[in-house]
C-alpha positions as a printed NumPy array, in Angstrom:
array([[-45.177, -25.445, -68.89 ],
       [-42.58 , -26.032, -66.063],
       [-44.495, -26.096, -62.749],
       [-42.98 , -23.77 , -59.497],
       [-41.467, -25.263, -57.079],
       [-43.004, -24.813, -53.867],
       [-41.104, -24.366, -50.405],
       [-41.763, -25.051, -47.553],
       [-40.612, -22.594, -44.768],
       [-39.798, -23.509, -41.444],
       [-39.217, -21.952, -37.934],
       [-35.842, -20.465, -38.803],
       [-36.934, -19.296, -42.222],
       [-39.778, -17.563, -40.293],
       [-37.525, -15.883, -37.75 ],
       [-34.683, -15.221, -40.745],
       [-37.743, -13.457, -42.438],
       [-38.808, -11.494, -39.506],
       [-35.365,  -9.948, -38.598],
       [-35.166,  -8.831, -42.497],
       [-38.541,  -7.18 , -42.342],
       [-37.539,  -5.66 , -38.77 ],
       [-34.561,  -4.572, -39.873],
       [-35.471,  -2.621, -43.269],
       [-38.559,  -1.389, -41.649],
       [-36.076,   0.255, -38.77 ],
       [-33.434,   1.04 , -41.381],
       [-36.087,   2.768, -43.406],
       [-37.285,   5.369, -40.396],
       [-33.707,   5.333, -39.7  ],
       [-33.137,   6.597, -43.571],
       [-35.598,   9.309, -43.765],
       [-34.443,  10.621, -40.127],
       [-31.179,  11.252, -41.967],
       [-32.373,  12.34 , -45.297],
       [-32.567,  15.753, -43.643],
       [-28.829,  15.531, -43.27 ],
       [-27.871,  14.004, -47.095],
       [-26.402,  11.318, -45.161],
       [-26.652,   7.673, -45.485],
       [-27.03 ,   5.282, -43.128],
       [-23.63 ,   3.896, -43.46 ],
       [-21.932,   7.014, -43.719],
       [-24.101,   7.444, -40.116],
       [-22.791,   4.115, -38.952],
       [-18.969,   5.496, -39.785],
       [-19.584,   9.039, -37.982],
       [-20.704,   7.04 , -34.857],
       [-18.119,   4.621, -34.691],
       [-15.818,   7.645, -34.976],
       [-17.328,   9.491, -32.373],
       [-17.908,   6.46 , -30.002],
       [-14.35 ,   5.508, -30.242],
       [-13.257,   8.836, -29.45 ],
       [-13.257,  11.464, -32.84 ],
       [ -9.601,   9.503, -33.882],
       [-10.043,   5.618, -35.613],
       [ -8.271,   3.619, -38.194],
       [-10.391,   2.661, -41.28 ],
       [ -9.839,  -1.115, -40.407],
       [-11.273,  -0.253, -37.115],
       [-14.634,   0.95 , -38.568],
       [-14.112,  -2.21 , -41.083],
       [-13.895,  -4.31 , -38.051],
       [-17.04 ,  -2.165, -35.653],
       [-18.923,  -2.738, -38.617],
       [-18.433,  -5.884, -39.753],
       [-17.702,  -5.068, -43.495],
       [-14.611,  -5.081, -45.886],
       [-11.776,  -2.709, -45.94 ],
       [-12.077,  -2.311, -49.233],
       [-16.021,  -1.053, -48.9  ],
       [-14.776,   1.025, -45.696],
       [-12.098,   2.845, -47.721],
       [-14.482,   3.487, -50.411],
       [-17.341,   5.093, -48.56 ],
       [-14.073,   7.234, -46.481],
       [-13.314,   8.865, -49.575],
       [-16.712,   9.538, -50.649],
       [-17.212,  11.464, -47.293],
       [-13.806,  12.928, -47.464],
       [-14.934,  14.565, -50.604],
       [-18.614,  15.201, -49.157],
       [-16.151,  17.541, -46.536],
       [-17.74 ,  15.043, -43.379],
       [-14.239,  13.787, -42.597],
       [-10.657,  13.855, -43.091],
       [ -7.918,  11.373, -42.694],
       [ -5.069,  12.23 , -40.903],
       [ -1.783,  10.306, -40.474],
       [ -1.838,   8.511, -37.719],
       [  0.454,   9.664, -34.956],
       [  1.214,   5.843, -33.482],
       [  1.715,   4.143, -36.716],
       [  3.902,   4.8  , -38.937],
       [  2.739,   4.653, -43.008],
       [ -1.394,   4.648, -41.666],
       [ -3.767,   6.792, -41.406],
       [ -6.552,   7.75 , -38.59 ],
       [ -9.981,   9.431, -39.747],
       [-11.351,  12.229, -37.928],
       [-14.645,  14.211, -38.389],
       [-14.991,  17.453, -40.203],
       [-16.803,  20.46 , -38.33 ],
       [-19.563,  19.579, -40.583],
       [-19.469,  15.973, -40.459],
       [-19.547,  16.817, -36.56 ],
       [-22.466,  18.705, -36.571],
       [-24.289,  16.478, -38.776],
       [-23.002,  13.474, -36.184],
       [-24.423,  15.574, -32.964],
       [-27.688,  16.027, -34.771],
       [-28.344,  12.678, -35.617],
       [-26.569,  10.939, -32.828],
       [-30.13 ,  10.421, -31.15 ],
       [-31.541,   7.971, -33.206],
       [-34.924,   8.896, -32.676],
       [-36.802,   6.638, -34.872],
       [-34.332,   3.423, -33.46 ],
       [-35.314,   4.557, -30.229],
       [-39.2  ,   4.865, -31.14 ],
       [-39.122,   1.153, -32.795],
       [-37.069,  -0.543, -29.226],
       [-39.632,   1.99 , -27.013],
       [-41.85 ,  -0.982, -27.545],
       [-39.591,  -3.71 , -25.458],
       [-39.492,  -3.502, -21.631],
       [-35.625,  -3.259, -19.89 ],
       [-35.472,  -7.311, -19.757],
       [-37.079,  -7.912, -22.975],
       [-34.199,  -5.427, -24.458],
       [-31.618,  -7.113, -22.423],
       [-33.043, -10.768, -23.927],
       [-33.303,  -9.257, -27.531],
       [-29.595,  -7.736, -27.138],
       [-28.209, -11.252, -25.739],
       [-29.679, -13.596, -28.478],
       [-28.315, -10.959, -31.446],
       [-24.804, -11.181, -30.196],
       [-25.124, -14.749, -29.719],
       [-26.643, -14.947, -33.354],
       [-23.699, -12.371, -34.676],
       [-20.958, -14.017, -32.767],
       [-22.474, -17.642, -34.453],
       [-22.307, -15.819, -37.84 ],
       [-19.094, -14.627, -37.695],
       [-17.679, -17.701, -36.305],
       [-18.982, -19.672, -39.585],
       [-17.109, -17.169, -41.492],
       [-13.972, -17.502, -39.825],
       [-13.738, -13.892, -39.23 ],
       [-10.398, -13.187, -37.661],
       [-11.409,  -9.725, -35.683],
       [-14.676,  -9.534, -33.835],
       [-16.512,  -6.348, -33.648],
       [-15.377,  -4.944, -29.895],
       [-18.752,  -3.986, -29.565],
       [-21.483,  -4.778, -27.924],
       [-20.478,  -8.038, -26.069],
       [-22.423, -10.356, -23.501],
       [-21.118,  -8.052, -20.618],
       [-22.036,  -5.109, -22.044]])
């Protein structure tokens, strides 16, 4: 019988562990807020980067706001295209591209879950500074990532002087 290998975890194992269990245990208030809705949480992430950039955005945009693939952006715009939450509209400064916009629906859904309640409830626990400290070490930590991946665009948003 093979014996298990046993490993030994260390400081940055213990913090990589901690940010996954703090972020599904957010993501997971953050799903059943939206449940409500038959929305996803990505298909939430899209309609605010939409509305944040102001209701008119290129698919690589949202690609690049949240750090994923084109090709998983494009996918998850025609599933909410069909799900009548947005459109895509050619895009009046570029010539052979398109632009997504929200649906009436997909904008109602958006205003009604723009709040983020159960985010909000999970960061009520963190003072001003300790938000401010928490905000500064993820972009550092983001920034850090993305720079080992050689990722061309950085997300525009947030940023240290933010």
């Amino acid at each position: 019988m093979a014996s298990k290998k046993i490993y030994q975890c260390d400081d940055v194992d213990a913090d990589w562990l901690l940010l996954e269990q703090t972020r599904n245990a957010i993501f997971k208030a953050r799903e059943l807020e939206l449940e409500q809705y038959g929305i996803s949480l990505a298909q939430a992430a899209v309609m605010f980067v939409i509305q944040t950039t102001g209701g008119r955005v290129r698919p690589a945009e949202i690609a690049r706001w949240l750090v994923r693939e084109p090709h998983s952006i494009s996918g998850l715009l025609t599933r909410m295209e069909r799900d009548g939450l947005l459109k895509r509209m050619p895009d009046p400064e570029r010539k052979n591209s398109v632009s997504v916009v929200l649906t009436a629906e997909g904008q109602d859904i958006c205003d009604k879950t723009f709040g983020r309640e159960s985010v909000r409830q999970a960061f009520a626990g963190l003072s001003d500074e300790q938000r401010k400290e928490f905000r500064s070490a993820l972009i550092k930590l983001r920034d850090r990532a993305l720079k080992d991946r050689r990722v061309r665009n950085r997300p525009p948003f947030p940023t240290a002087d933010s």
